[in-house]
N, C-alpha and C positions, 0 to 999 in steps of 0.2 A: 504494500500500500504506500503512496507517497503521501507526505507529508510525517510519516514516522522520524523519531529519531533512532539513528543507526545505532543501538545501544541498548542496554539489559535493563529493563523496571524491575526490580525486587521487590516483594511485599512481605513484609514479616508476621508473620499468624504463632497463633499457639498461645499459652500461658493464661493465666487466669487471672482475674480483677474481683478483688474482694468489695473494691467501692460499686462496680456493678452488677455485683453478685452473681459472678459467672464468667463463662468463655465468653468474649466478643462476637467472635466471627461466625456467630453462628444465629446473632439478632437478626432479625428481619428488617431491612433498608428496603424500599420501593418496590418492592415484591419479590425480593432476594436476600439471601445471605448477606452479610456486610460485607466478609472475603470477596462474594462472588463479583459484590457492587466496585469493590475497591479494585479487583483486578481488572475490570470490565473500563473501569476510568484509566487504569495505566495502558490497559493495552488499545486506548485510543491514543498513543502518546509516543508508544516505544512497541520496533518490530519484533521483542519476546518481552515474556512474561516470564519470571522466576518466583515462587512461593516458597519461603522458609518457614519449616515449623520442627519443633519437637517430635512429631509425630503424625503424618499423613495421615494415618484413621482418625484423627481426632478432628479431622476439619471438617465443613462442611465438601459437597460434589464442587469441579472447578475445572475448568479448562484453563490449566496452565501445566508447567512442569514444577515438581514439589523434592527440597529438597531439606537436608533436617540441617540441624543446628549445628555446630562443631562443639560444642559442650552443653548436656542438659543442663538446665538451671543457671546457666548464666547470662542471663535476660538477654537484652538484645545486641553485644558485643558479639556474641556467640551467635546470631541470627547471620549478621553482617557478615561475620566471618563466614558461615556455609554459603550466604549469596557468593562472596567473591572467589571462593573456592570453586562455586559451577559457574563462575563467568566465563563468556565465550569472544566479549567486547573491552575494549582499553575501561571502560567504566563499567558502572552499575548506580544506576538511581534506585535508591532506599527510599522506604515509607511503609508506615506501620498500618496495619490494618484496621487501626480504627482512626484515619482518615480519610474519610468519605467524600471531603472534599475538594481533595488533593486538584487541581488548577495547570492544564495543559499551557496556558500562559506563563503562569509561574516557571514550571518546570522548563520550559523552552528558554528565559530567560536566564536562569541560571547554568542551562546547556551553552549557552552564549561564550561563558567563562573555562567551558573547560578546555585542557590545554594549558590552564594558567594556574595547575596545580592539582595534586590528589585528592584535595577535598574540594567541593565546591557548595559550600553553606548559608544557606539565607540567616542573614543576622536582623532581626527586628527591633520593636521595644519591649520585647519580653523576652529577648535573647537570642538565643541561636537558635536553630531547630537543627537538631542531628539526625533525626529521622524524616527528613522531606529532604535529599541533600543525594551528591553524585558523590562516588568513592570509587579512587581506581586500583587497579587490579596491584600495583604498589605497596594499594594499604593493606594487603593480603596478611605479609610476613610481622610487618607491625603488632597487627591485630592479634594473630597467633603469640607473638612475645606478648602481647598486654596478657591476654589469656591466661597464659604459663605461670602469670607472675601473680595470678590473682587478680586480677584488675578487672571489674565489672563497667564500670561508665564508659562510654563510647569515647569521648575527650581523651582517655588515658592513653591513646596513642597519637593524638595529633602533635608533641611536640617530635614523631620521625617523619612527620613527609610535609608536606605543603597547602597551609591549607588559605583556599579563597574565600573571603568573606561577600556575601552579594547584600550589601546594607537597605534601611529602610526605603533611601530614597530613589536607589534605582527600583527597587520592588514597586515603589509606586507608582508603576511602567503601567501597569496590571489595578484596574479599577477592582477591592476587594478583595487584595491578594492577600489579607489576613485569613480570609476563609481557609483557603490553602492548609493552613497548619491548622485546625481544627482538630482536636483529638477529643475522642469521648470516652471517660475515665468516669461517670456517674451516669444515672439514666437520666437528670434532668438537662445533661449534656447532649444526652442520645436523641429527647425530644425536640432539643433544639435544632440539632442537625435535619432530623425529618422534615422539620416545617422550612430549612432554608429548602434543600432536596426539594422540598413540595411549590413553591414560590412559583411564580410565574417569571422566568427568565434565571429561575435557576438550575444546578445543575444537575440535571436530570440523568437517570442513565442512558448511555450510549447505547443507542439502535444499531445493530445486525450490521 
């Protein structure tokens, strides 16, 4: 399809949320799984889809390829790390499965940058987000030494490679591009997200 970027979408699935009381990916978004919704957004984005989880039977159905963690229980440094393990592209675009709103604008805008370093990070007013962000095949060996060492936060290997920062005000390229980094960690989270999903001119799931 043209218009793809030549490069891997990863979505991170699996683990459990005591604030939601339960697995994510297996909520109902727009008449789908959340998984199913959130891959369905990246793979209007990027020519594969990659799923990371714990454990494939534990997701929901999904057309992508699913592959596991490089250590159980070590949240999502361990995720990142199986994605770049099965990458087949110089990067990989990370995003967590419970953002459903994750923003094809967005994500092109900071595809912009890469080239210009192994991390490619949108930095806002509430921080970075490590999980909406491009990581290249570089930060492989990184990752694995953080691992080794114990080191759970994703941050714990940025000070070996290179990382770009994409700040508020280029974001502001993108009318709404906060939406983007939405994550839903509570259900009065979850109902918010449905009602933008539901809006008129908003992001709807991608058609066939």
């Amino acid at each position: 399809m043209s218009g793809l970027i030549p490069t891997t979408g990863v979505v991170l699935a699996g683990g459990k949320s005591s604030r939601m009381g339960g697995a994510k990916e297996g909520l109902d978004f727009g008449g789908v799984s959340l998984l199913e919704y959130v891959v369905d957004r990246v793979a209007g984005v990027f020519g594969r889809v990659a799923v990371v989880a714990r454990d494939a039977a534990e997701l929901p159905r999904i057309e992508a390829d699913v592959f596991r963690d490089c250590e159980r229980g070590s949240g999502p440094l361990a995720g990142i790390c199986g994605g770049l393990r099965a990458l087949e592209t110089p990067y990989a675009f990370v995003c967590a499965c419970d953002m459903p709103l994750v923003s094809g604008e967005v994500v092109r805008l900071l595809w912009e940058h890469a080239g210009e370093g192994d991390v490619v990070i949108p930095r806002w007013e509430k921080g970075i987000e490590p999980l909406h962000a491009f990581y290249s095949r570089a930060c492989l060996e990184p990752v694995q030494r953080a691992l080794s060492a114990g080191k759970r936060r994703i941050v714990d290997f940025f000070h070996e490679v290179r990382v770009v920062e994409v700040g508020a005000e280029e974001l502001s390229r993108v009318e709404n591009y906060q939406e983007s980094f939405v994550n839903l960690n509570t259900p009065g989270e979850y109902q918010q997200a449905v009602e933008l999903m539901k809006r008129p001119g908003g992001r709807a799931r991608r058609k066939g």
